[in-house]
C-alpha positions as YAML, in Angstrom:
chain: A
units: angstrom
residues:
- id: 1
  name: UNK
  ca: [-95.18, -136.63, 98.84]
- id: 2
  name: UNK
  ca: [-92.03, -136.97, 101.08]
- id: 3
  name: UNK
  ca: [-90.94, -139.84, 99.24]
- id: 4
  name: UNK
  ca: [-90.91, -137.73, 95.83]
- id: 5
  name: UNK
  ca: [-89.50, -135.07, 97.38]
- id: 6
  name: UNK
  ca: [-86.39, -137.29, 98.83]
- id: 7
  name: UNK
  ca: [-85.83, -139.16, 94.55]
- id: 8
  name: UNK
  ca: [-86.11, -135.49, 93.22]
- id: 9
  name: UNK
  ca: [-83.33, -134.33, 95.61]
- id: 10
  name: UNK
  ca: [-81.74, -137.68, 94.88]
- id: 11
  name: UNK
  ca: [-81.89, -136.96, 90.95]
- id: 12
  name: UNK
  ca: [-80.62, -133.60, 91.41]
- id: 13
  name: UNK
  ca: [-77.65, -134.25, 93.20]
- id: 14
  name: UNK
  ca: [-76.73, -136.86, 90.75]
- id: 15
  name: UNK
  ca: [-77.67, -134.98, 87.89]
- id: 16
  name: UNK
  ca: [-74.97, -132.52, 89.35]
- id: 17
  name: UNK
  ca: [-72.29, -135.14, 89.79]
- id: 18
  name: UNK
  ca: [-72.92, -136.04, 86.28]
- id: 19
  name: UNK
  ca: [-72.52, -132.56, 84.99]
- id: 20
  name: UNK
  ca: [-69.00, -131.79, 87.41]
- id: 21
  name: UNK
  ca: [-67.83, -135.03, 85.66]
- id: 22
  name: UNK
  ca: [-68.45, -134.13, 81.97]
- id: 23
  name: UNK
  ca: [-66.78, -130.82, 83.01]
- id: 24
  name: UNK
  ca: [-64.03, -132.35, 84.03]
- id: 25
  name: UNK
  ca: [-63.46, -134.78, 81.61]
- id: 26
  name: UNK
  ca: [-63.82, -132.65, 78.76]
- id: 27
  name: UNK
  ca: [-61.51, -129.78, 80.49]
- id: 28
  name: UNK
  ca: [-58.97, -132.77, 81.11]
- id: 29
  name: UNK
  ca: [-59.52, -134.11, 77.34]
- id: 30
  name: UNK
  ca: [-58.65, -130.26, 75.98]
- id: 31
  name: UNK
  ca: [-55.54, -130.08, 78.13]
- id: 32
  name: UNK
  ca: [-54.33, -133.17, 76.66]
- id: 33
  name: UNK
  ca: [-55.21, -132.78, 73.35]
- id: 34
  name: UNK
  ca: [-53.09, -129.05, 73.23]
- id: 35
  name: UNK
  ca: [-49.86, -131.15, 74.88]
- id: 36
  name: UNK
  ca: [-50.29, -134.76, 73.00]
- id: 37
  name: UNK
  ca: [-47.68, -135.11, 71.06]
- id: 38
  name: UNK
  ca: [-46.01, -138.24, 71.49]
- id: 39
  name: UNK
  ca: [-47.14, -141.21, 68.85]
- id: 40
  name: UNK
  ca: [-48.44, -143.77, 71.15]
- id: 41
  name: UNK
  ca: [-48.12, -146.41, 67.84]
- id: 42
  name: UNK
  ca: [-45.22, -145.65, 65.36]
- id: 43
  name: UNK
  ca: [-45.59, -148.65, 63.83]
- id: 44
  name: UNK
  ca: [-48.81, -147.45, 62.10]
- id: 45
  name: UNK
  ca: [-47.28, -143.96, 61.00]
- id: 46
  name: UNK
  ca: [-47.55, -144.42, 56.91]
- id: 47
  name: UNK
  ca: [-45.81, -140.73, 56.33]
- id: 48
  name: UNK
  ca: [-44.15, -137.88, 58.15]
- id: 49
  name: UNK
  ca: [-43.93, -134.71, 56.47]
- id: 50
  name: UNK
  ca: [-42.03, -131.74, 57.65]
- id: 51
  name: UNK
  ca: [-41.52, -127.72, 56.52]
- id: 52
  name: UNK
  ca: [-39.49, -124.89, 58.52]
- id: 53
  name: UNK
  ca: [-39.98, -121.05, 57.33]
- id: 54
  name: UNK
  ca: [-37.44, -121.08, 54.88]
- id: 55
  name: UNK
  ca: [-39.36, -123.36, 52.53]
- id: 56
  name: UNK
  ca: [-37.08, -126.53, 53.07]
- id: 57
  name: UNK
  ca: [-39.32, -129.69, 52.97]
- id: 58
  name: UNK
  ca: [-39.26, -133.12, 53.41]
- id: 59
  name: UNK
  ca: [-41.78, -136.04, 53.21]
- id: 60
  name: UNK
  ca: [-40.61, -139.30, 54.60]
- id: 61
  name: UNK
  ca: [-42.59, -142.27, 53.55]
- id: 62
  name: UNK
  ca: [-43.43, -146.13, 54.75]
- id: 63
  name: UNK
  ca: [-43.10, -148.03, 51.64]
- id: 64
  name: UNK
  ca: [-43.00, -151.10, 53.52]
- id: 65
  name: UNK
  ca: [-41.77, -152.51, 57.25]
- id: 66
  name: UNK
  ca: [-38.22, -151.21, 57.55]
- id: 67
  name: UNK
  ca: [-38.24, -149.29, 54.02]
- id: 68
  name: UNK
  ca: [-38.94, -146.05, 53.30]
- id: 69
  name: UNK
  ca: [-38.34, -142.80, 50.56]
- id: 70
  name: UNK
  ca: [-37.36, -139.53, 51.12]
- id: 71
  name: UNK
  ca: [-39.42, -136.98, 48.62]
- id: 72
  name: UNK
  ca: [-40.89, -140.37, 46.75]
- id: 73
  name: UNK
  ca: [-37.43, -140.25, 45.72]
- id: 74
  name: UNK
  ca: [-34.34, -141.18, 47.34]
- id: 75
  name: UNK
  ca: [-33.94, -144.20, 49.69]
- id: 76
  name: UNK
  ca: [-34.23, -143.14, 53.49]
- id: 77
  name: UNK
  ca: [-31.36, -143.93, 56.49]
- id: 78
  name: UNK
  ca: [-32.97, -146.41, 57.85]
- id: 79
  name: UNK
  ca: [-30.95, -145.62, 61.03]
- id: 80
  name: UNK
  ca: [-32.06, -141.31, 61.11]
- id: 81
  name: UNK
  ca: [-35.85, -142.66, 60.53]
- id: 82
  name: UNK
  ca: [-35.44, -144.91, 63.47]
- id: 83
  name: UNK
  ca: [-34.27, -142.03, 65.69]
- id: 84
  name: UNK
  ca: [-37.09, -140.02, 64.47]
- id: 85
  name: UNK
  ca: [-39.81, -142.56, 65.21]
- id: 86
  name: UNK
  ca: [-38.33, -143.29, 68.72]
- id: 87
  name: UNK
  ca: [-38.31, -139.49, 69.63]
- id: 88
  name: UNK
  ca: [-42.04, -139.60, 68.66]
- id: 89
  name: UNK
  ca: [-43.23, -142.41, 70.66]
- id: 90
  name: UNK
  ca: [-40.88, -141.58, 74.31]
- id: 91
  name: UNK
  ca: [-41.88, -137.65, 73.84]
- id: 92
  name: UNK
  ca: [-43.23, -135.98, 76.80]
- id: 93
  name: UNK
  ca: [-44.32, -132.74, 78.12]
- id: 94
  name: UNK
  ca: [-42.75, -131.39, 81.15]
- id: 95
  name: UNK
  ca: [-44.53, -128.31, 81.49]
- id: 96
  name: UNK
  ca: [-47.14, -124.87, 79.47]
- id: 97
  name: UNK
  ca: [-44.78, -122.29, 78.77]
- id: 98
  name: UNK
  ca: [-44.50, -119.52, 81.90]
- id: 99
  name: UNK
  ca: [-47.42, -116.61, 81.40]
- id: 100
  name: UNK
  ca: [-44.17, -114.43, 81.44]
- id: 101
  name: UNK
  ca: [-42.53, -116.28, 78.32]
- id: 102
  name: UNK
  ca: [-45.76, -116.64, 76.56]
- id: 103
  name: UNK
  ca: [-45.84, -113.91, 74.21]
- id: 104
  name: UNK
  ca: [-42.03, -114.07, 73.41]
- id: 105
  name: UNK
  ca: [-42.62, -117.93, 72.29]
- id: 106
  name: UNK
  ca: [-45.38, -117.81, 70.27]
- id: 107
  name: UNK
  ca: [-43.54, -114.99, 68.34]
- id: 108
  name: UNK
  ca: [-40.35, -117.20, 67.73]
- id: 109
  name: UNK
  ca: [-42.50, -120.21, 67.08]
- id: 110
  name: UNK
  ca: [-44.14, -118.33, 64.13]
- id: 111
  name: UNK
  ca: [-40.63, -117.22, 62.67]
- id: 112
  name: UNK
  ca: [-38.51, -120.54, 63.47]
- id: 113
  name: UNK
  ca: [-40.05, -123.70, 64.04]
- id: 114
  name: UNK
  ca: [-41.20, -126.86, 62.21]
- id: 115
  name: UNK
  ca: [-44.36, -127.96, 61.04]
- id: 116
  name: UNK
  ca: [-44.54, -131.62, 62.00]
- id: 117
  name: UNK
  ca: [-47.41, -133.62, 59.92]
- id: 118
  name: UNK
  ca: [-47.80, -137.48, 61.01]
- id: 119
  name: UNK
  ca: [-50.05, -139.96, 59.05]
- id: 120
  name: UNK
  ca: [-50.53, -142.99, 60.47]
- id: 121
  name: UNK
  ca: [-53.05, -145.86, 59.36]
- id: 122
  name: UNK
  ca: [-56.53, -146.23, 60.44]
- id: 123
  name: UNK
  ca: [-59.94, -148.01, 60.56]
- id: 124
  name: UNK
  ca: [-63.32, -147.10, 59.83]
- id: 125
  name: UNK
  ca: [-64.23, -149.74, 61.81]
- id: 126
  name: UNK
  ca: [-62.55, -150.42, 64.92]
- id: 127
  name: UNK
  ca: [-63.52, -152.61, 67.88]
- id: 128
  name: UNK
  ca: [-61.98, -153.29, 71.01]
- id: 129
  name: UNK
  ca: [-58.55, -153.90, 69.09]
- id: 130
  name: UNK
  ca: [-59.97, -156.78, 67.81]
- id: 131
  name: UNK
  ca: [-62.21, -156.07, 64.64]
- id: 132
  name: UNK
  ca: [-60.84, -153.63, 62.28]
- id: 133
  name: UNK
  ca: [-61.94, -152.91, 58.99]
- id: 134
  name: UNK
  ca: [-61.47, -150.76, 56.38]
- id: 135
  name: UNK
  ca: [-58.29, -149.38, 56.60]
- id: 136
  name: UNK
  ca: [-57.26, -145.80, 55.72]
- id: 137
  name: UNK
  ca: [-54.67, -142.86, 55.99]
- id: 138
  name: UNK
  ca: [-55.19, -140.47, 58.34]
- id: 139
  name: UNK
  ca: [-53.57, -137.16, 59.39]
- id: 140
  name: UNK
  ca: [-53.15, -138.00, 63.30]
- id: 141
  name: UNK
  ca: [-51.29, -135.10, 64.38]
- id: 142
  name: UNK
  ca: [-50.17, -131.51, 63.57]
- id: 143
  name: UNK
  ca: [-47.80, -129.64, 65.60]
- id: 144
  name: UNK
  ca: [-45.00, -127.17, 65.34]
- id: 145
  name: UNK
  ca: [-40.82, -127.94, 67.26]
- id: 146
  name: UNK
  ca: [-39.43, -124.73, 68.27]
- id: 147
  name: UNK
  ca: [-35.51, -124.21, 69.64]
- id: 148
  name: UNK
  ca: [-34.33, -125.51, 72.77]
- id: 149
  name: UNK
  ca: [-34.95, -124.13, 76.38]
- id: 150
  name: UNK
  ca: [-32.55, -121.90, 77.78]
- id: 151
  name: UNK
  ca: [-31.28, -125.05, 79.82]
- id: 152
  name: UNK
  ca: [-30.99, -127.09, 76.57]
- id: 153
  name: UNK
  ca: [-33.28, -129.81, 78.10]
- id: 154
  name: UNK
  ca: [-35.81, -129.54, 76.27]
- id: 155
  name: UNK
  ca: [-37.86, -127.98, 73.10]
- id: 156
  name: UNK
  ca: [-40.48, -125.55, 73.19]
- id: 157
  name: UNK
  ca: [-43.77, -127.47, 71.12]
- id: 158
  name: UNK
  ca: [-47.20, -126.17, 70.18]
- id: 159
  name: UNK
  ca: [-50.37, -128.02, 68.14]
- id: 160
  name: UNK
  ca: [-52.00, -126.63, 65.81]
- id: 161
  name: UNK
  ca: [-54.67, -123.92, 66.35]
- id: 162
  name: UNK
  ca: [-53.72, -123.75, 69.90]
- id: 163
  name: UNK
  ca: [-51.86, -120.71, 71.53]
- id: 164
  name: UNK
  ca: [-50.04, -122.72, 74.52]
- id: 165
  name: UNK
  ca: [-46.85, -123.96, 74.09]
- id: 166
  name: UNK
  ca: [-45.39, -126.64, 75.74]
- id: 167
  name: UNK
  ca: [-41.91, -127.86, 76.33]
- id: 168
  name: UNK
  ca: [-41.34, -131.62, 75.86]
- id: 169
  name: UNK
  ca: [-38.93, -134.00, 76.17]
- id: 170
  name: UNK
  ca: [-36.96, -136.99, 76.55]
- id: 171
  name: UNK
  ca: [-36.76, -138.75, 79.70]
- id: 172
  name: UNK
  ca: [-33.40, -139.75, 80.48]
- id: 173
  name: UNK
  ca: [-32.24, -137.76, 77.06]
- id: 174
  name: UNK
  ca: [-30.00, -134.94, 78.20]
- id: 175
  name: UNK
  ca: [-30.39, -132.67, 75.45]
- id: 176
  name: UNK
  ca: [-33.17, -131.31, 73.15]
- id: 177
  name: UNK
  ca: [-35.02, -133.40, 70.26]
- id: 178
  name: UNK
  ca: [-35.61, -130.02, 67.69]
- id: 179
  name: UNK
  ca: [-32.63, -131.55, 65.61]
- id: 180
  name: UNK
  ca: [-34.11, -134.51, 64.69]
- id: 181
  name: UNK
  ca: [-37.32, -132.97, 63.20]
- id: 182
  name: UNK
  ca: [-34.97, -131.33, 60.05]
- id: 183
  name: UNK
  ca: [-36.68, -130.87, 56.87]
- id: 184
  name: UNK
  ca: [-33.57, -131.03, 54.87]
- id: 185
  name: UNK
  ca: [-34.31, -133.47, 52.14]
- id: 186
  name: UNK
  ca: [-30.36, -134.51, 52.02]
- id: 187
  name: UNK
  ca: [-30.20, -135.30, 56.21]
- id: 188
  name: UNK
  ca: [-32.36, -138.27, 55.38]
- id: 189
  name: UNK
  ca: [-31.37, -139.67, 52.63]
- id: 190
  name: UNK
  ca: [-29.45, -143.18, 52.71]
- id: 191
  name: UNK
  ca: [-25.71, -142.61, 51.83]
- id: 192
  name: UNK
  ca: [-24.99, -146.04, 50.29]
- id: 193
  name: UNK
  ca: [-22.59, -146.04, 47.43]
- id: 194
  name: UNK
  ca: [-22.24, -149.96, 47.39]
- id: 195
  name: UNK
  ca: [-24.15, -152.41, 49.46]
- id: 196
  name: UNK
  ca: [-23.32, -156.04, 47.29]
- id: 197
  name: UNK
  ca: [-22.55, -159.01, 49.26]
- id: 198
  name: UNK
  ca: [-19.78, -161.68, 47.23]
- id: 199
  name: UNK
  ca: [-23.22, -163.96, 46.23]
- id: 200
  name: UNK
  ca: [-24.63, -160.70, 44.51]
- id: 201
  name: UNK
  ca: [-21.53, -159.88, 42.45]
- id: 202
  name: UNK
  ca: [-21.27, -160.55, 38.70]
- id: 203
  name: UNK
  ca: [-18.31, -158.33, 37.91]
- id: 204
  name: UNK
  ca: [-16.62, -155.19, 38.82]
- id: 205
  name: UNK
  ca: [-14.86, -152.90, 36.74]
- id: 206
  name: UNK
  ca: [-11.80, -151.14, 38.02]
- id: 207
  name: UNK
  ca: [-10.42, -148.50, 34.82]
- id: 208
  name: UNK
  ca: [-7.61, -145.96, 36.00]
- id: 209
  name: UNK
  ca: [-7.96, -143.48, 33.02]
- id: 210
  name: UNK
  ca: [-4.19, -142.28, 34.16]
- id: 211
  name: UNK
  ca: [-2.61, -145.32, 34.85]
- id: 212
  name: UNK
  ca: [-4.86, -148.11, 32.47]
- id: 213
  name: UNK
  ca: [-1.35, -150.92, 32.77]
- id: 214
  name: UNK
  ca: [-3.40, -151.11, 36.39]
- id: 215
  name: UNK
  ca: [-6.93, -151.13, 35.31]
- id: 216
  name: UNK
  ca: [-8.83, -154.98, 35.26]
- id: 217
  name: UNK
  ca: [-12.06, -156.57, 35.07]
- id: 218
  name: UNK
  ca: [-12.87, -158.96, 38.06]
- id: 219
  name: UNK
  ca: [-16.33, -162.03, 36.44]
- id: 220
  name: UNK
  ca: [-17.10, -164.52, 38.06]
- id: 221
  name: UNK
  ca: [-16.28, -168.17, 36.99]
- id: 222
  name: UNK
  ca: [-18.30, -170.10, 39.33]
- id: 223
  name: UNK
  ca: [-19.82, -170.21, 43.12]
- id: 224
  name: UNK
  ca: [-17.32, -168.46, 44.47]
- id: 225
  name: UNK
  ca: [-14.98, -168.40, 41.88]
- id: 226
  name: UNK
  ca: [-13.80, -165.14, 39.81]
- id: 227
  name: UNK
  ca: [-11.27, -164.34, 37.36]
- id: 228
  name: UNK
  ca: [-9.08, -161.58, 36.73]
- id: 229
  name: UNK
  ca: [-8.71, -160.10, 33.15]
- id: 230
  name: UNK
  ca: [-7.65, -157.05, 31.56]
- id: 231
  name: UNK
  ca: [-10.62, -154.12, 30.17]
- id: 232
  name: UNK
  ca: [-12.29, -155.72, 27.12]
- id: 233
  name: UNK
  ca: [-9.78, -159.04, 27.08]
- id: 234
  name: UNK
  ca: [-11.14, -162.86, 27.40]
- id: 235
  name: UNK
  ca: [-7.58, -163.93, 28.30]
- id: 236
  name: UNK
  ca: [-7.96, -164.09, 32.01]
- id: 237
  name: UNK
  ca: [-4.52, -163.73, 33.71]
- id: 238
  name: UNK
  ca: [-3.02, -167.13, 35.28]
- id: 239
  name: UNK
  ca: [-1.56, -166.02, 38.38]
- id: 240
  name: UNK
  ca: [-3.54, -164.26, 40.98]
- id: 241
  name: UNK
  ca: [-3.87, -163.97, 44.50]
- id: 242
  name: UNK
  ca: [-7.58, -165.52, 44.73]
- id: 243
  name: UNK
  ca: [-7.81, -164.69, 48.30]
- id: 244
  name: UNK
  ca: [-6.97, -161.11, 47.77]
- id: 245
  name: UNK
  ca: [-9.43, -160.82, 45.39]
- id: 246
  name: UNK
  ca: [-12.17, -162.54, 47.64]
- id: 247
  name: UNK
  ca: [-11.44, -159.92, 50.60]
- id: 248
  name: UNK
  ca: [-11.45, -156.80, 47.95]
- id: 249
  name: UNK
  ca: [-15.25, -158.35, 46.45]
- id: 250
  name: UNK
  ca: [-15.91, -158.44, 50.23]
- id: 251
  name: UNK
  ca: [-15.44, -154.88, 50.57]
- id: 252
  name: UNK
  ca: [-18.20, -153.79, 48.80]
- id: 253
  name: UNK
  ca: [-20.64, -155.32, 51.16]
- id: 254
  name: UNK
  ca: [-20.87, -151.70, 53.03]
- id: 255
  name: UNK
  ca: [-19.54, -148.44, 51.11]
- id: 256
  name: UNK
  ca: [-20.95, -144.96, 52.13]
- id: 257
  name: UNK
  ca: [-20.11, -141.17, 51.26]
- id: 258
  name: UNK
  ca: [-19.41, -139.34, 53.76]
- id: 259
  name: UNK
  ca: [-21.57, -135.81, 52.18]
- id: 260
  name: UNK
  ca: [-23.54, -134.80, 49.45]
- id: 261
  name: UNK
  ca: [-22.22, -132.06, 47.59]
- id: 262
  name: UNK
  ca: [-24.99, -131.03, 44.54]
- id: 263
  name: UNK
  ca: [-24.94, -127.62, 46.41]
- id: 264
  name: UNK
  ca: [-21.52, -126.82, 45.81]
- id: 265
  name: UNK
  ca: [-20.42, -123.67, 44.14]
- id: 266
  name: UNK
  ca: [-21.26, -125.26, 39.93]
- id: 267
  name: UNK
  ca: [-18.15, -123.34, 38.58]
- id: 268
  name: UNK
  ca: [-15.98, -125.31, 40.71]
- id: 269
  name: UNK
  ca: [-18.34, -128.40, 40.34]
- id: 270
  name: UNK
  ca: [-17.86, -127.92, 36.49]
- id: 271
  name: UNK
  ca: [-14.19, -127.78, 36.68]
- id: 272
  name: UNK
  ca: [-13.53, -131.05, 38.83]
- id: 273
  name: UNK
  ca: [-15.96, -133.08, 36.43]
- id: 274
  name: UNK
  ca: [-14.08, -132.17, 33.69]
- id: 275
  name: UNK
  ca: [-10.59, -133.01, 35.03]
- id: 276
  name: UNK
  ca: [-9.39, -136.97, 34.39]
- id: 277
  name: UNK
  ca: [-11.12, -139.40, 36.90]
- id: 278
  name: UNK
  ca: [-8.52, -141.19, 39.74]
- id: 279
  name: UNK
  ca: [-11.24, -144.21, 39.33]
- id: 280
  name: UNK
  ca: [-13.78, -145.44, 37.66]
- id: 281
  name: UNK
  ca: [-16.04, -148.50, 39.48]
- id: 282
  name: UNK
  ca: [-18.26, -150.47, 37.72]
- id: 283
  name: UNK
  ca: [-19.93, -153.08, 39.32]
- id: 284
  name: UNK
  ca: [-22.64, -155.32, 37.72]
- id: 285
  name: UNK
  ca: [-24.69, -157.64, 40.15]
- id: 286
  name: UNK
  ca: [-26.65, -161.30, 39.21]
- id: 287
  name: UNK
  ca: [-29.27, -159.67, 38.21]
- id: 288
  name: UNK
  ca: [-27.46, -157.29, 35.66]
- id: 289
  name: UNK
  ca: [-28.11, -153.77, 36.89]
- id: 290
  name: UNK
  ca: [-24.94, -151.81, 36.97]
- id: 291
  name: UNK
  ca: [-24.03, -149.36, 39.30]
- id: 292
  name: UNK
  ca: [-20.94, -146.99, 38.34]
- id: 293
  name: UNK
  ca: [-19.42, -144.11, 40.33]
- id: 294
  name: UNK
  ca: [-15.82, -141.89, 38.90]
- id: 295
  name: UNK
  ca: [-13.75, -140.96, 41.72]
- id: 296
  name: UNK
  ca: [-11.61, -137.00, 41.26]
- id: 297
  name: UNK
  ca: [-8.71, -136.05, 43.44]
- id: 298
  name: UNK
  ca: [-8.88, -133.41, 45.70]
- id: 299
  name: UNK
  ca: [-6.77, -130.64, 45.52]
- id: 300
  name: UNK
  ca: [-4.62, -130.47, 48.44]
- id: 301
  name: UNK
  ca: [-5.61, -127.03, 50.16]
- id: 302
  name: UNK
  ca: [-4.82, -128.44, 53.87]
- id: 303
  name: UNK
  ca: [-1.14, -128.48, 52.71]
- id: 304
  name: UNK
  ca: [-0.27, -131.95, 53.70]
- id: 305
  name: UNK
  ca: [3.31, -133.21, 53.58]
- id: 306
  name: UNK
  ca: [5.00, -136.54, 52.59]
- id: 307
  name: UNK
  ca: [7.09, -138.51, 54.46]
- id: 308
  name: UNK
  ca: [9.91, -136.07, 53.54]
- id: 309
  name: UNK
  ca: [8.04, -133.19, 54.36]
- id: 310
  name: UNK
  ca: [6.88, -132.58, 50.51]
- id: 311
  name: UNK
  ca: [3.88, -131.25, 49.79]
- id: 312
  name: UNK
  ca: [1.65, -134.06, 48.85]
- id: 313
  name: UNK
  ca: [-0.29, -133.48, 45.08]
- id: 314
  name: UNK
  ca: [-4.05, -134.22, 46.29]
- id: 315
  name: UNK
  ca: [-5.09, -134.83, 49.15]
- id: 316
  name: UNK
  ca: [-4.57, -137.88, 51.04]
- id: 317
  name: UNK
  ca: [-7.60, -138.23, 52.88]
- id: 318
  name: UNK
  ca: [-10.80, -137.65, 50.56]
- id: 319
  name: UNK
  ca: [-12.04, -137.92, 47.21]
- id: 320
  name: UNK
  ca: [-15.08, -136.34, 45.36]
- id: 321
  name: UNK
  ca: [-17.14, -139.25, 43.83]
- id: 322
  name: UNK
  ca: [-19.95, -138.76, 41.13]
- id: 323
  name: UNK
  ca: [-22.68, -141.74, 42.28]
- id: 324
  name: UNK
  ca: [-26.36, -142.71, 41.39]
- id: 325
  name: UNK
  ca: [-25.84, -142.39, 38.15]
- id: 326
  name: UNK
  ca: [-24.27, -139.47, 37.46]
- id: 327
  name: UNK
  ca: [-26.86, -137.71, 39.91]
- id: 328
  name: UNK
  ca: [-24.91, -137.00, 42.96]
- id: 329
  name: UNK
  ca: [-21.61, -135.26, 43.36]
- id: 330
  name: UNK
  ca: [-20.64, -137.04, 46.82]
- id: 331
  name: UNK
  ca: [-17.29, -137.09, 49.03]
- id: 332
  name: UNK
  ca: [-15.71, -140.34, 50.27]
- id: 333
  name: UNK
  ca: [-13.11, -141.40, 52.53]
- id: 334
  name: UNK
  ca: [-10.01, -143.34, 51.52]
- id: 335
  name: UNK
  ca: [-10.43, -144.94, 55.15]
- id: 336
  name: UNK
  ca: [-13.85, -145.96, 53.95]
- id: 337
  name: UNK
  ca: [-13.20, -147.08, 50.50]
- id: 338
  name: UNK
  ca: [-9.51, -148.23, 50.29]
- id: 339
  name: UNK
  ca: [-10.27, -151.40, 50.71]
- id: 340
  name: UNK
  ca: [-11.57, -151.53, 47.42]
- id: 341
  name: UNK
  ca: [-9.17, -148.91, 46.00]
- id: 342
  name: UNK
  ca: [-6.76, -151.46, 44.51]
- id: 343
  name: UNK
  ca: [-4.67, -151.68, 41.23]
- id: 344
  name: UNK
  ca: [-3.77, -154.92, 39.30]
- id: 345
  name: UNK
  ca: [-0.44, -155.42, 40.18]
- id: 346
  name: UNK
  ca: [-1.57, -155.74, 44.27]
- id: 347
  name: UNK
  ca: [-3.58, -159.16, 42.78]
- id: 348
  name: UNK
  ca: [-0.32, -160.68, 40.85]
- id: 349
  name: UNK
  ca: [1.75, -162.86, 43.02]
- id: 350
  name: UNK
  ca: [5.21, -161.88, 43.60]
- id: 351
  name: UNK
  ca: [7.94, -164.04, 41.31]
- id: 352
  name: UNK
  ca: [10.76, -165.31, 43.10]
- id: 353
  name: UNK
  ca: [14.03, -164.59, 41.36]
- id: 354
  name: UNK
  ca: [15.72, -168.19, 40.49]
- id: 355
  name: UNK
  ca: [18.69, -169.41, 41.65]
- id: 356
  name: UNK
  ca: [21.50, -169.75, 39.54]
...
């Protein structure tokens, strides 16, 4: 009888330790699912999509390792997506919102914050990190980025269908992480105008519609050997600087605009596409897809001065460029593109005069 007595006390008090432990487990497992929002695996994420309160959007997805598409239509910054997927996986949470702050928080979170969605890849079956089958996409994680803490250290962070908000951040980041979590479609998108290494080149245009004595053709004639003509002429021109016209190819290994303008006011849009193109680039790669951009001056309006302190007639450090076929109404840089930015007569060699 004793003996029963002493396994039922025995059962009881385990029973008891088994309960405190489920307790606390599953209180510990709520707390950290209302504050886990770091990505412990960004390397599975397949998609991020992202939405403030004034209806801006943006879906950013994996196409494959080190490619993605902004809006299933524009080729992403590698570089900005990199930033974004970092800031996922080093997040942490410092601290719940004070009870005093509570109230105030919630209310700006529902007028100005984020809604973060992140997909990653999955598996039906998964065991010990060893076995998985059956892959699929799965919504991992919904949560909304508020502004910064008064200290700017930090951003105030909340899940989904939970009222405690958190502030997280970087370690070692002095600064707050609700920048990189934009949903404007154009902050993502890859700025490339050209990217074509000398191998990938087939020819390049160059027409000046104001000045066509200077406009020429650049084919190539072999490995690494081009020729110069004139627009629309087979008569390549004899002498030419070949190594000039190796570093200009060169410089279209890299060219970027510097902003996208397709918001601009479309009176004044209107009115520069209609005026006579500076430039117009055509390059063709080995594979025969053509990219051309037209280059406009800019008028002038910072009221730069020449060398004689006359007013210059455009301005001499930006151009508006129409790229992607006519899609995009972009600016460049002459420091960026003047490399490429040459006339004919900087390829012709220089004549001697003869002695007499």
């Amino acid at each position: 009888m004793k003996k029963n007595k002493y396994i039922l006390i025995l059962i009881f008090i385990l029973a008891t330790l088994a309960l405190v432990l489920i307790l606390t487990q599953s209180k510990s497992t709520f707390k950290r699912a209302l504050s886990d929002f770091a990505v412990e695996d960004t390397s599975t994420v397949t998609k991020i999509f992202m939405a403030d309160k004034n209806n801006n959007t943006v879906k950013l997805t994996r196409m494959e390792p080190g490619k993605w598409v902004v809006n299933d239509k524009y080729p992403a910054q590698n570089q900005g997506i990199n930033l974004l997927l970092k800031t996922m996986l080093e997040l942490e949470v410092k601290q719940p919102v004070a009870a005093a702050a509570h109230d105030n928080i919630i209310r700006e979170l529902a007028v100005n914050s984020v809604k973060v969605e992140i997909y990653q890849m999955g598996y039906r079956i998964h065991i010990f990190d060893k076995l998985k089958w059956f892959p699929y996409e799965k919504l991992s994680k919904v949560y909304y980025v508020g502004g910064a803490i008064p200290s700017n250290l930090g951003s105030y962070m909340l899940m989904e269908n939970s009222t405690v908000p958190f502030v997280a951040f970087l370690p070692g980041f002095r600064g707050f992480v609700s920048p990189r979590y934009t949903p404007i479609e154009k902050n993502w998108r890859d700025y490339t105008v050209f990217r074509n290494s000398i191998p990938e080149i087939e020819s390049i245009r160059m027409e000046f519609p104001s000045d066509q004595g200077n406009s020429y053709e650049v084919r190539r004639a072999g490995a690494r050997q081009f020729s110069l003509n004139s627009p629309g002429s087979n008569t390549p021109v004899i002498d030419f600087d070949t190594l000039k016209i190796l570093n200009f190819l060169s410089g279209f290994r890299n060219l970027n605009f510097e902003a996208l303008l397709n918001d601009m006011d479309p009176v004044k849009k209107d009115s520069i596409l209609k005026s006579t193109p500076f430039l117009i680039i055509s390059l063709t790669d080995t594979n025969g897809k053509n990219n051309t951009i037209k280059t406009f001056h800019m008028a002038n309006l910072a009221g730069h001065m020449d060398y004689n302190g006359k007013p210059l007639p455009y301005d001499p450090d930006r151009l508006y460029a129409l790229v992607n076929n006519d899609q995009d109404f972009t600016l460049i840089q002459f420091f960026v593109f003047d490399k490429v930015l040459r006339p004919k007569f900087y390829f012709l060699k220089e004549k001697l005069p003869t002695k007499k």
